[in-house]
Residue, then its C-alpha position, 0 to 999 in steps of 0.5 A: x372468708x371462712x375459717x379454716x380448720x387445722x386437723x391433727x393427725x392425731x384427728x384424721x386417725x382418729x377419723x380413719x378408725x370412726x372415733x370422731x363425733x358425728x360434726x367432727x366426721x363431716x368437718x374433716x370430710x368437707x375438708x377433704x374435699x377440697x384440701x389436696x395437703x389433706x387428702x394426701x395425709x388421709x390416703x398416706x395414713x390409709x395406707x399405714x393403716x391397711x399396712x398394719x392390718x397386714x401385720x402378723x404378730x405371734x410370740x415366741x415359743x420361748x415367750x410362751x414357755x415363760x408364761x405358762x412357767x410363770x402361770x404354773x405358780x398361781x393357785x386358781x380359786x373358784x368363786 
């Protein structure tokens, strides 16, 4: 009887934005295949991840303001 192999989510997200060796890639792809817990973990995580690449982020032009105030007190010295 073959091992099973227990997946972190921490490995399918790592998996989901190619981070995974080769070996460890194609683990969790035959895995898939045939664990029906897993897919759904993979396709739930796909869907945060395109979710969140949805996501726009701006700061503030308050924030902004007390940046350049703040940068406006360093010299810059040329090399």
């Amino acid at each position: 009887m073959p091992m099973t192999k227990t997946f972190t989510e921490n490995d399918l997200i790592r998996f989901l934005y190619n981070e995974l060796t080769e070996n460890e890639s194609e683990a969790i792809e035959r895995a898939i295949l045939t664990d029906q817990n897993l897919q759904d973990q993979i396709n739930k995580l796909r869907k945060l991840q395109e979710d969140m690449d949805d996501i726009k982020v701006a700061p503030s032009k308050r924030t902004i303001r007390k940046i350049l105030d703040f940068s406006k007190g360093f010299e810059v010295q040329s090399a």
